[in-house]
C-alpha positions as CSV (number, residue, x, y, z in Angstrom):
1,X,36.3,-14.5,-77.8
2,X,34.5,-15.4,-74.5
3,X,33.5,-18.8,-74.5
4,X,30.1,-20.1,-73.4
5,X,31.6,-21.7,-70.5
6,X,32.8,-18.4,-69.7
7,X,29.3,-16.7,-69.4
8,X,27.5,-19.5,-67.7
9,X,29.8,-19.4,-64.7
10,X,30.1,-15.5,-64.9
11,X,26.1,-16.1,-64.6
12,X,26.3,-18.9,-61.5
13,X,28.5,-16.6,-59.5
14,X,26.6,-13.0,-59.8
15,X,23.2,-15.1,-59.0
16,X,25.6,-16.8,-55.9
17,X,26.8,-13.6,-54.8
18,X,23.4,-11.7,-55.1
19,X,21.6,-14.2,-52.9
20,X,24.6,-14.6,-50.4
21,X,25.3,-11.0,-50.1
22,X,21.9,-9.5,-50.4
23,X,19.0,-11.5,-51.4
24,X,19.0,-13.9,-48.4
25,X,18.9,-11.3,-46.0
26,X,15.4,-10.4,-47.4
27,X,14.0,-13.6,-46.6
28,X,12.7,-13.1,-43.3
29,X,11.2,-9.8,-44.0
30,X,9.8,-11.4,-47.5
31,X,9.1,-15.4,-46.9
32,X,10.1,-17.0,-43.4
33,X,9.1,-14.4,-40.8
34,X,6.3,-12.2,-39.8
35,X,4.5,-10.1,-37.2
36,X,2.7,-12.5,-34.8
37,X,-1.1,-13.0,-34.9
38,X,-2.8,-11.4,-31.8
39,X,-6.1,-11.4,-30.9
40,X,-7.3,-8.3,-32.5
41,X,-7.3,-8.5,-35.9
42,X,-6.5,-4.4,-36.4
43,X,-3.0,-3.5,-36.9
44,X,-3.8,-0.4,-35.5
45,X,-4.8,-1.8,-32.2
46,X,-1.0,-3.3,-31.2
47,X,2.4,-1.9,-31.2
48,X,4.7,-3.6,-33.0
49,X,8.4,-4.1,-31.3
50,X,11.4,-5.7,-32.5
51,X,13.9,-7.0,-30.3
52,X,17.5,-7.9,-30.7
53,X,20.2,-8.9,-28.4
54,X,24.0,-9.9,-28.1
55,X,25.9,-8.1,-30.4
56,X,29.3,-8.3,-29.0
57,X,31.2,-6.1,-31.6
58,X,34.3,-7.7,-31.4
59,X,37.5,-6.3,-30.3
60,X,40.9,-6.9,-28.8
61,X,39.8,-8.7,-25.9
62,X,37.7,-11.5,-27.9
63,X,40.2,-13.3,-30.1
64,X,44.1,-11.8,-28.1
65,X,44.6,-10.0,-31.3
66,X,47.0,-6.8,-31.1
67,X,44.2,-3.5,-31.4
68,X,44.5,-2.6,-35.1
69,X,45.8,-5.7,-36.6
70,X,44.7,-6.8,-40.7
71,X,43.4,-9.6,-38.6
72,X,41.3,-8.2,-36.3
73,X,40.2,-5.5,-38.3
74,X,39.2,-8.1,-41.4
75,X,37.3,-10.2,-38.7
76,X,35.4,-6.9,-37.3
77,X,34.6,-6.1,-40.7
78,X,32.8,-8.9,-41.8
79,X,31.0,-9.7,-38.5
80,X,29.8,-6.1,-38.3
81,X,28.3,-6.2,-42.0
82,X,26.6,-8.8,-41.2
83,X,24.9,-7.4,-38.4
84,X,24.0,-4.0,-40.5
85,X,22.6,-6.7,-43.0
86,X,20.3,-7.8,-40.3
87,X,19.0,-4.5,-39.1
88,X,18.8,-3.2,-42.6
89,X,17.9,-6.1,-44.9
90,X,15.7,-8.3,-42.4
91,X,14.6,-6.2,-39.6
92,X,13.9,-2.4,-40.5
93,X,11.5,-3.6,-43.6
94,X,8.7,-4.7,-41.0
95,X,8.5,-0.9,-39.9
96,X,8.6,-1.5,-35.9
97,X,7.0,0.8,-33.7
98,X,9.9,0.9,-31.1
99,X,13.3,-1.5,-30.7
100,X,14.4,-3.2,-27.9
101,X,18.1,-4.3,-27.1
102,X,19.1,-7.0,-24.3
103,X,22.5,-5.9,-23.8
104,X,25.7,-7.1,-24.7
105,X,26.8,-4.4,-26.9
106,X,30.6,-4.5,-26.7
107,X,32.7,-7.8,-25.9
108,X,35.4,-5.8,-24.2
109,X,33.6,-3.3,-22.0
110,X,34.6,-3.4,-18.5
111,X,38.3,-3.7,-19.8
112,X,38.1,-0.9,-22.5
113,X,40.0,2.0,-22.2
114,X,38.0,5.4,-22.6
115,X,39.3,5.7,-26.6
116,X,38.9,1.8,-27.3
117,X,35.1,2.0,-25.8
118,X,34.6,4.9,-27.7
119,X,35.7,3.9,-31.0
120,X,33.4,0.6,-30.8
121,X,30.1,2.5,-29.8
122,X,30.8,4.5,-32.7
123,X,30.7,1.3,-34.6
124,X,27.7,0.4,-33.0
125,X,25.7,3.2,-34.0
126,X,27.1,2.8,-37.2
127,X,26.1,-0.6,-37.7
128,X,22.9,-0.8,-36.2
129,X,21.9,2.9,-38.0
130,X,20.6,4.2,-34.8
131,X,20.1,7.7,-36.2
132,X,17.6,6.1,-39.1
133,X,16.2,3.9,-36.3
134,X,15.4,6.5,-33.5
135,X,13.7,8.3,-36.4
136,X,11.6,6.1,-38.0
137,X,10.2,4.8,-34.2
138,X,10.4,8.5,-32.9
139,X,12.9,7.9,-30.2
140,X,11.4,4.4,-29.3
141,X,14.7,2.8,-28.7
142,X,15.6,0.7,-25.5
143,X,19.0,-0.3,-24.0
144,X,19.6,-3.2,-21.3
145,X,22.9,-3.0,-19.8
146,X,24.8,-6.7,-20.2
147,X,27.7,-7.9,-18.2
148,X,29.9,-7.5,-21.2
149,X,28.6,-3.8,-21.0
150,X,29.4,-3.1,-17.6
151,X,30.7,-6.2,-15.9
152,X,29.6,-8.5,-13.0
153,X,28.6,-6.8,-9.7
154,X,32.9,-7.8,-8.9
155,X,33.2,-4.6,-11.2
156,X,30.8,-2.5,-9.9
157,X,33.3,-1.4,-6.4
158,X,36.4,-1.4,-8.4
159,X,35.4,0.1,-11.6
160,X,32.7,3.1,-11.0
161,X,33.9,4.6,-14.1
162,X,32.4,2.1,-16.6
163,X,28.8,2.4,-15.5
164,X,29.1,5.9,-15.8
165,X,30.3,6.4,-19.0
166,X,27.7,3.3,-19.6
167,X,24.5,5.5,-18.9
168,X,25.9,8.9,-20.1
169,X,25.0,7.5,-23.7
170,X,22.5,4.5,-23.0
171,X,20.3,5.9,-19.7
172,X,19.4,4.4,-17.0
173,X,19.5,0.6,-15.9
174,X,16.9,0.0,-13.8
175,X,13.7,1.3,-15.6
176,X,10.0,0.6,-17.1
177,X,7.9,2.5,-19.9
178,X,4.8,1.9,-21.5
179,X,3.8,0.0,-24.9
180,X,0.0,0.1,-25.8
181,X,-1.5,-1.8,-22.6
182,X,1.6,-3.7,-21.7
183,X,4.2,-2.2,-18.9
184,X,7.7,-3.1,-19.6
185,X,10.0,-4.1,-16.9
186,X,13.9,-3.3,-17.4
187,X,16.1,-4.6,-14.7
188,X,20.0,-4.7,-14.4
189,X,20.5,-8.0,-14.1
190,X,24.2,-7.9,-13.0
191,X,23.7,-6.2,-9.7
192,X,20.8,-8.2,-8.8
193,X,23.2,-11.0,-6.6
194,X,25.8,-8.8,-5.5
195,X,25.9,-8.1,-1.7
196,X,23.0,-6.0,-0.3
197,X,24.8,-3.4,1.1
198,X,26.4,-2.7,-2.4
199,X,25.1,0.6,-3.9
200,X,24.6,-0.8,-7.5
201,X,22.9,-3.9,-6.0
202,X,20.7,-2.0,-3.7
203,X,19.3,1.0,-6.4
204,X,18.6,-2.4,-8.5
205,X,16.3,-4.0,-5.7
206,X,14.8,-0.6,-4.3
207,X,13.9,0.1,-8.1
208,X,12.2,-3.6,-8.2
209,X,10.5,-2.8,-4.6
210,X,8.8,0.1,-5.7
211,X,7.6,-1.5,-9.1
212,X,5.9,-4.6,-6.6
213,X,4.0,-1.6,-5.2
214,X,2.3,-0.4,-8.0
215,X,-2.0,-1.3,-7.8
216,X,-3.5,-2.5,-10.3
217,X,-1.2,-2.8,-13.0
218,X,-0.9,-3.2,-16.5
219,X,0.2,-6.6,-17.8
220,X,4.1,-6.8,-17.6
221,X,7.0,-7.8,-19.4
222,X,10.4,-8.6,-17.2
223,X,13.4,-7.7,-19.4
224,X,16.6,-8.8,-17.9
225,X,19.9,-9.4,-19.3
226,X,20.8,-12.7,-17.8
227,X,17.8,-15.2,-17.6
228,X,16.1,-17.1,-14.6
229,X,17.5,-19.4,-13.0
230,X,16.8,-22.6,-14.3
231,X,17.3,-26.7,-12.9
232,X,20.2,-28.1,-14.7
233,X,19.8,-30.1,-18.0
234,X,16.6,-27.9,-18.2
235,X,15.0,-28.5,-22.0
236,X,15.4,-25.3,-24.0
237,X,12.5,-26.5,-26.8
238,X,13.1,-27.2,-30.3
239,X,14.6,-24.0,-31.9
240,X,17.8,-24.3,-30.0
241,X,20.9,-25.5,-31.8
242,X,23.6,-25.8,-29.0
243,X,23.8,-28.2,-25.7
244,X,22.2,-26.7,-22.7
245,X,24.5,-24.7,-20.7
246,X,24.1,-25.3,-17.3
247,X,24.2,-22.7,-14.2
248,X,27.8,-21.9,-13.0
249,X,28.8,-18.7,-10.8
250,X,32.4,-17.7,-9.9
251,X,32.9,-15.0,-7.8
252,X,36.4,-12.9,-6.8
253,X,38.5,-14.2,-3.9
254,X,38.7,-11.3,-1.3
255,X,34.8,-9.8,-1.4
256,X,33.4,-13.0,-2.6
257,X,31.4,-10.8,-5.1
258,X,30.4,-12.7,-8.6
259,X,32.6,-12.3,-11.6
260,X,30.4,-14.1,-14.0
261,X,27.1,-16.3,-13.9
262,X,25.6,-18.0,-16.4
263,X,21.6,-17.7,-14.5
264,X,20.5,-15.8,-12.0
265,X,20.4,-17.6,-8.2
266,X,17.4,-19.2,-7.8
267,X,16.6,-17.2,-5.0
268,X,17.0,-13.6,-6.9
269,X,14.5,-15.5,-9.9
270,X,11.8,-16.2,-7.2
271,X,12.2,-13.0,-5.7
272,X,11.9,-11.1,-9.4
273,X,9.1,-13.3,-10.2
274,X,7.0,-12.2,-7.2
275,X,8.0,-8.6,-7.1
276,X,7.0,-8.0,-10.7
277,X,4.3,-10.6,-11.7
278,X,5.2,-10.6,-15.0
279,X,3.4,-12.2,-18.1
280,X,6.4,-12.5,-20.2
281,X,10.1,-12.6,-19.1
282,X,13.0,-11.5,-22.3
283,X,16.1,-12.4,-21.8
284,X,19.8,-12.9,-23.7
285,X,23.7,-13.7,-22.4
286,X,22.7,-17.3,-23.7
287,X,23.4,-16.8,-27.1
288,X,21.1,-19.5,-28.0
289,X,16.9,-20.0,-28.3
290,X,15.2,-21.2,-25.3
291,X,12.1,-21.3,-23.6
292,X,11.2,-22.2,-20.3
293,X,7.9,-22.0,-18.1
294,X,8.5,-21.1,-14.7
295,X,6.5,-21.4,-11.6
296,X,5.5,-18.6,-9.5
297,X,2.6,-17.4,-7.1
298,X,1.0,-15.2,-9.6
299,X,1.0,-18.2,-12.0
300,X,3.1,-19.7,-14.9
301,X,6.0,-17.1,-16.6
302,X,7.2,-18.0,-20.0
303,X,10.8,-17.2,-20.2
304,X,11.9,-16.7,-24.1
305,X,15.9,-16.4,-24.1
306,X,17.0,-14.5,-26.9
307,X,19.7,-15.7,-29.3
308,X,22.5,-13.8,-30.3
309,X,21.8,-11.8,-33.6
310,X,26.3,-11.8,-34.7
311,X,27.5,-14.8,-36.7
312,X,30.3,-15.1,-34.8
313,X,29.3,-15.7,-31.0
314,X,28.9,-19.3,-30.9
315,X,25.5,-19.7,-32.8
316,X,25.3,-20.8,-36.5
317,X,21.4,-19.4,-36.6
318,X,21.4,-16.0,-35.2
319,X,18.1,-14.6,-34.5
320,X,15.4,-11.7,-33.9
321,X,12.5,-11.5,-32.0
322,X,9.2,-9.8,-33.2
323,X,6.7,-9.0,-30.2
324,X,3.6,-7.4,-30.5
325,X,1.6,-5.4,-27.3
326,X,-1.8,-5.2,-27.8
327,X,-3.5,-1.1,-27.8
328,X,-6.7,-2.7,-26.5
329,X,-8.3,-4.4,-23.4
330,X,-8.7,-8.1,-23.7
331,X,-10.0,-10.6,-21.7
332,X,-7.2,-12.9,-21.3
333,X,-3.6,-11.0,-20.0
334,X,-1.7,-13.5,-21.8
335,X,-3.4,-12.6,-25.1
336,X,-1.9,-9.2,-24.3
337,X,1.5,-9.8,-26.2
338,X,2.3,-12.6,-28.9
339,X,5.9,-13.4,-30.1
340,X,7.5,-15.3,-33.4
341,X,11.2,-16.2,-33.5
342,X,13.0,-15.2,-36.8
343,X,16.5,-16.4,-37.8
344,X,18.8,-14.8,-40.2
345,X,20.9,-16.2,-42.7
346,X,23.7,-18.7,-41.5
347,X,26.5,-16.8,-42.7
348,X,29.0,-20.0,-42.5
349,X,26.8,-21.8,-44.8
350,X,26.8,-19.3,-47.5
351,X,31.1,-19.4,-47.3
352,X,31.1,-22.9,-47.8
353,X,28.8,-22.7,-50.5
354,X,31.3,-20.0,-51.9
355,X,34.0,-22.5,-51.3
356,X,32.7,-25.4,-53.0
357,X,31.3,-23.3,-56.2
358,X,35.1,-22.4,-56.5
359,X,36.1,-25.9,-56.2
360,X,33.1,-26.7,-58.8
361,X,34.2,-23.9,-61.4
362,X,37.8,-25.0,-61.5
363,X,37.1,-29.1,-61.7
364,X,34.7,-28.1,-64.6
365,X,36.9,-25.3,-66.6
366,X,40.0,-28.0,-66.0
367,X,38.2,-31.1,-67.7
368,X,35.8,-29.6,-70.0
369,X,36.3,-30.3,-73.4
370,X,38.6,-28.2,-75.6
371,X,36.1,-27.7,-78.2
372,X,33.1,-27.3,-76.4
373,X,30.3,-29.6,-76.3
374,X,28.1,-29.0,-79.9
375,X,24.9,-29.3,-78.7
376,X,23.3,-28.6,-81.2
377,X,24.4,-31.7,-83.1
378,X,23.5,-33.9,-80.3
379,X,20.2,-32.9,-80.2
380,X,20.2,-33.5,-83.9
381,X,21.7,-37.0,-83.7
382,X,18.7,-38.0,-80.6
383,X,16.4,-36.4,-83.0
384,X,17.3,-38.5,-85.6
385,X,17.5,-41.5,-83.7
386,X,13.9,-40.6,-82.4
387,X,12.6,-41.0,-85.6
388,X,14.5,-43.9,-86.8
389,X,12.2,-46.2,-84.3
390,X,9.6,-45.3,-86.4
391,X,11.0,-46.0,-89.7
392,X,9.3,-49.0,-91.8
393,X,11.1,-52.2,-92.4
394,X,11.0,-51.0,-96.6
395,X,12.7,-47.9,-95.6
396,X,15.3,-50.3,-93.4
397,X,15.9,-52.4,-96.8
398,X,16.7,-49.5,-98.9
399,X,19.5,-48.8,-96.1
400,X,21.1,-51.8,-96.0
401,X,21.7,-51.2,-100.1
402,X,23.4,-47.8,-99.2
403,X,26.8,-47.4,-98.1
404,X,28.3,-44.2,-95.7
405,X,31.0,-42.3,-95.9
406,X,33.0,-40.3,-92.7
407,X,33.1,-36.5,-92.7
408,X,35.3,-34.6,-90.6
409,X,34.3,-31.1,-90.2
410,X,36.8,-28.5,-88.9
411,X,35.2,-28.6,-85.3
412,X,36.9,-32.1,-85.7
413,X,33.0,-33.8,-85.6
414,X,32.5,-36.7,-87.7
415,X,29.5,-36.9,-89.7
416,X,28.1,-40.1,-91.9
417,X,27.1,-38.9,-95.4
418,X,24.5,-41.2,-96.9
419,X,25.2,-42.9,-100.6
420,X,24.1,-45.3,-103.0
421,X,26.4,-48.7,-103.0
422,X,27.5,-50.1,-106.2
423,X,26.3,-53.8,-105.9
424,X,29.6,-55.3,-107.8
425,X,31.4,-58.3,-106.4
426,X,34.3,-57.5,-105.2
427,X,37.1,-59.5,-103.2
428,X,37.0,-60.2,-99.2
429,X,39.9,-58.1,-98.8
430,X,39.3,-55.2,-100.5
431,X,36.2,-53.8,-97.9
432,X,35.7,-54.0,-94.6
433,X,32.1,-54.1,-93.7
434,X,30.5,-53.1,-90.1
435,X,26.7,-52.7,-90.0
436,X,25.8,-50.8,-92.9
437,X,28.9,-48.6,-92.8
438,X,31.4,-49.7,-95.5
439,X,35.0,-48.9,-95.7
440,X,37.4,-49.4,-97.9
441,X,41.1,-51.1,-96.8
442,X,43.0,-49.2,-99.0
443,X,41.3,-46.2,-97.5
444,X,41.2,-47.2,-94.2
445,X,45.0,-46.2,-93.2
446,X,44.3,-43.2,-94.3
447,X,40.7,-41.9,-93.1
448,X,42.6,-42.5,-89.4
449,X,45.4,-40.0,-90.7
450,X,42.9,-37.9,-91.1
451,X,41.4,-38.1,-87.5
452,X,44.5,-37.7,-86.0
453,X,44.9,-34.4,-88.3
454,X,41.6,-33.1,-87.7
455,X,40.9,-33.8,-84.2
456,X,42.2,-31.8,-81.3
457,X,45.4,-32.7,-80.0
458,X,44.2,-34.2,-76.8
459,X,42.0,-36.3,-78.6
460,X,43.8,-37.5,-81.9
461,X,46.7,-40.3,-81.6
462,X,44.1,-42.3,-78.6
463,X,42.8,-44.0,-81.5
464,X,44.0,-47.6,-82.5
465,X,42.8,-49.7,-85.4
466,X,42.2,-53.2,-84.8
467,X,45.3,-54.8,-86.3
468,X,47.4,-52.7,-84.7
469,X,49.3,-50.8,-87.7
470,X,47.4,-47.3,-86.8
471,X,49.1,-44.1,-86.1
472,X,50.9,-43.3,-83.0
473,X,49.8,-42.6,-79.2
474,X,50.1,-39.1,-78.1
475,X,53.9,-38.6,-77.0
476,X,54.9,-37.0,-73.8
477,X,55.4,-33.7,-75.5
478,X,52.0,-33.5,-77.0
479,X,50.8,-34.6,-72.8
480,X,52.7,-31.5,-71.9
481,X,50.9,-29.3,-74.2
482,X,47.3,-30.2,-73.6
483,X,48.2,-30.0,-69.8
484,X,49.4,-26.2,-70.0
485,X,47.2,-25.7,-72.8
486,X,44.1,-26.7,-70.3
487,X,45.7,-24.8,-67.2
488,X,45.7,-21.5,-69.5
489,X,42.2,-22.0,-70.0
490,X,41.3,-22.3,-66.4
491,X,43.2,-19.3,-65.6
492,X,41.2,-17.3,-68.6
493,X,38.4,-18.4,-67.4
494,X,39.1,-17.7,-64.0
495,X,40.0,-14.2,-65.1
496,X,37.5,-13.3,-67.2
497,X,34.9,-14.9,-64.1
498,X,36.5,-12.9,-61.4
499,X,37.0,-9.3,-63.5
500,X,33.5,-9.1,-63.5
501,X,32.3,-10.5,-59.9
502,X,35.1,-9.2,-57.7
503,X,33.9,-5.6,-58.3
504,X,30.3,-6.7,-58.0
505,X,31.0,-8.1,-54.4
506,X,33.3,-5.2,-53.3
507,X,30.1,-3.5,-54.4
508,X,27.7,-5.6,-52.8
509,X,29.5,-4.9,-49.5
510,X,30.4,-1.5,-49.5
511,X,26.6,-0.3,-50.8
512,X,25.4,-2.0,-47.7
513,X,28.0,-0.8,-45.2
514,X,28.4,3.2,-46.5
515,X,25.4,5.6,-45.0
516,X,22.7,5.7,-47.1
C-alpha cells in the first residue's frame, strides 16, 4: 500500500519537473516579456523581429574532450535542449516577422574539420528548427558571421576554405535588407581591422563605402558581430551580470594580423559610425547585456550588446532580444525601432533546486514517523481544546469529580476515556493522582507494559516511570532494526517516487527535442 508520504512527494516532483523542464520556459512568452511599445499603436504598422546571438554549440574544441566521448556528448545534449527550449518554448510563441542571428554559431569553427563542421550545423538547424522558422517568417532569417564562425582576419590568408564553406549555407557577410522603414546594416566584423590590402578586409570596407553613399536613407541599424570599441571600465547598465571585460587584441607573430579582439579599434568604430549613420548598433561576442551611447557626427548611437542565449557560455541569465521597425513614417528616427530585453530561465538554478528537493525528500522519508502523523486526531484534540476555553467553571467541577482512563488503540495512539470516580476513601498509596487523571499503582506497572507492547518499536522502551522500576530501554538489537527498517522505507519511497518521475522527465526531454 502506498503511503501518503508517498504521493505527496510523487506530487512535489512532477509539479518540479513540469516547471523546470517545461513550464518556465513559457514565462517570457506568458508573464515577463513582450513586444516593445512603439509609437504607433497598430500592430500592423511594425515588423516584429527577434534576435538571438552566441550559440556556441559545443564541441571538441570547448572543454579538450575526445569527439564522441559519454562526456561530451551528455554535455552537448543538455546545452542544446536548452537552447531548442528557448526558440521553441520562449521565442517562436510571439510569432516574429523575421529572426536575426549575431553569429557565433559553432565554438570550433575555424578548427573543424569538413565532417566535424558538418555534423554541428546539422545540430544547429536541428536545434534552432530552422525549417519551421524559415516557414512561419517566409524566409526572413539572417546570419552574421562570428569569429568562432570563421575566425579572426589571422584566418582569413591561411584558411580560405572556412569562409567558403561558411557562406555556401549562411550567404553573404557583408550585407543590408529592408524591415518596414528601417535599413539594416550587416557587416563582418572580423575583417574590419585586418590589413587593407587583405582581400576579406578590403570587400568588408568597399561594401561599407558604398552603403555611406546611399542619399537619403532610411533609418539604419549597424549589425556587427563584435561591438564598438569602448573606454575601459566602460559601465554596461544594470541588466548585466558579469565584470566588464575590457578591450584586449592579440595578433599572430609574422603578419602581425589579429587572432582575437574583444572590441573593435577605436579607429575602425569611428570610421563605422560615420560611414553608416546608424540609429541603432546590435551586437554579441560579449556574452553578456550591455548598453553603451556612443558619440558620433551624426549624433548619439546606442550600442545594445547582445547576451549569449546557451546556459553554458559564461552567463547564468541568457537572453533574447525583441525589436520592433516601425511600417510607417514618424517624426522622430529614433522612434523608428523600440527594443525590450528578455532572459530565459537560469538553467543552474533549476539543478540546484533539483538537488536540494532530493536532499529534502530523503531527510524527510528518513525521519518521518513510522506510523504516520494522524492528523485527523490532532485536529480533533485542538478542536477540543478550542472549546474547552469556553467551558463554565460548573462544567470544570463536574470534571474534577471524574476520573480517566488510558486507551491504546492499534495505531499505538493513546486516548483518555472519560468516567465517573467512586468518591471512597482510600489509602495514599493505593492511587496516584496527576491533574484530574487518576491511576491506580497496582495498575501502573502494568499500563506501561502495555505501551511498550502497543507502540512502535522505535518508540516503546524510551519511556521511564518516575521511580525508576519501568521496563527496559530499547537494546542495541532493537536500534538495529528501526535503523534498516527506516532505510527500507526511504528506498520504497524513493522507488515508488522515481518509477513514476523518471519516465515523465525522459519524456519531458525527448517530446521537446524529437521533430514535431
Amino acid at each position: 500500500m502506498i503511503s501518503n508520504l508517498t504521493v505527496f512527494f510523487c506530487i512535489v516532483w512532477v509539479a518540479t519537473l513540469l516547471y523546470g523542464e517545461k513550464f518556465a520556459f513559457w514565462v517570457p512568452s506568458y508573464w515577463s516579456c513582450s513586444w516593445p511599445s512603439p509609437p504607433m499603436d497598430n500592430p500592423g504598422d511594425y515588423v516584429k523581429i527577434a534576435v538571438v546571438t552566441d550559440p556556441q554549440l559545443m564541441d571538441r574544441t570547448s572543454l579538450h574532450l575526445a569527439p564522441k566521448s559519454l562526456t561530451l556528448e551528455v554535455v552537448q545534449f543538455y546545452t542544446d535542449i536548452y537552447m531548442r527550449r528557448a526558440i521553441l518554448g520562449s521565442i517562436a510563441p510571439f510569432k516574429p516577422d523575421m529572426i536575426l542571428f549575431l553569429g557565433d554559431y559553432f565554438d570550433g569553427g575555424p578548427v573543424l574539420s569538413d565532417e566535424e563542421w558538418q555534423y554541428s550545423l546539422n545540430r544547429f538547424r536541428h536545434i534552432f528548427d530552422l525549417k519551421n522558422l524559415e516557414r512561419a517568417t517566409n524566409n526572413q532569417v539572417y546570419f552574421l558571421s562570428g569569429n568562432h564562425d570563421i575566425g579572426y582576419a589571422a584566418y582569413h590568408s591561411r584558411m580560405p576554405q572556412v569562409i567558403n564553406r561558411y557562406e555556401k549555407v549562411f550567404g553573404s557577410r557583408n550585407y543590408n535588407f529592408t524591415a518596414g522603414k528601417v535599413e539594416f546594416v550587416a557587416v563582418d566584423a572580423q575583417t574590419l581591422d585586418g590589413h587593407p590590402q587583405q582581400n576579406q578586409t578590403s570587400a568588408a570596407w568597399k561594401f561599407v563605402t558604398s552603403v555611406s553613399r546611399e542619399t537619403h536613407s532610411p533609418p539604419r541599424v549597424l549589425l556587427t558581430h563584435i561591438p564598438l570599441f569602448r573606454q575601459d571600465s566602460t559601465s554596461c547598465g544594470s541588466q548585466r551580470s558579469s565584470p566588464i571585460i575590457n578591450q584586449r587584441i592579440s595578433r599572430a607573430t609574422d603578419d602581425h594580423e589579429i587572432v582575437y579582439q574583444n572590441y573593435l579599434t577605436e579607429e575602425t568604430s569611428k570610421k563605422l559610425l560615420d560611414y553608416v549613420k546608424p540609429v541603432l548598433v546590435l551586437s554579441g561576442h560579449d556574452h553578456d547585456q550591455c548598453s553603451v551611447t556612443h558619440v558620433a557626427e551624426h549624433g548619439p548611437v546606442l550600442e545594445e550588446t547582445l547576451g549569449t542565449i546557451s546556459w553554458q557560455q559564461g552567463n547564468l541569465y541568457p537572453s533574447f532580444m525583441l525589436l520592433t521597425a516601425s511600417k510607417v513614417t514618424v517624426s522622430n528616427e529614433w522612434d523608428y525601432m523600440s527594443t525590450h530585453l528578455c532572459f530565459l530561465p537560469t538553467q543552474l538554478f533549476i539543478y540546484i533546486w533539483y538537488i536540494v528537493l532530493f536532499v529534502v525528500t530523503l531527510v524527510v522519508i528518513l525521519l518521518w514517523p513510522t506510523n504516520g502523523l494522524n492528523i485527523q486526531l490532532h485536529i480533533g484534540e485542538l478542536m477540543s481544546d478550542m472549546l474547552g476555553i469556553f467551558k463554565s467553571s460548573k462544567e470544570k467541577d463536574e470534571d474534577e469529580n471524574c476520573e480517566y482512563e488510558m486507551v491504546w488503540d492499534a495505531e499505538g495512539s493513546m486516548h483518555l476515556i472519560k468516567k465517573a470516580s467512586k468518591i471512597t476513601p482510600t489509602r495514599s498509596n493505593e492511587r496516584v493522582e496527576r491533574g484530574n487523571a487518576t491511576m491506580r499503582a497496582v495498575g501502573k506497572k502494568q499500563i506501561l507494559q502495555e505501551i511498550n507492547v502497543t507502540m512502535p518499536q522505535d518508540v516503546s522502551g524510551q519511556l521511564g516511570s518516575t521511580d525508576g522500576k519501568v521496563g527496559p530501554f530499547k537494546t542495541k538489537s532493537s536500534n538495529v532494526r528501526v535503523v534498516v527498517r527506516r532505510l527500507m522505507r526511504v528506498f520504497r519511497v524513493i522507488s515508488v517516487v522515481a518509477a513514476v518521475n523518471v519516465p515523465i522527465y525522459i519524456m519531458l526531454l525527448f517530446s521537446d527535442w524529437i521533430d514535431k
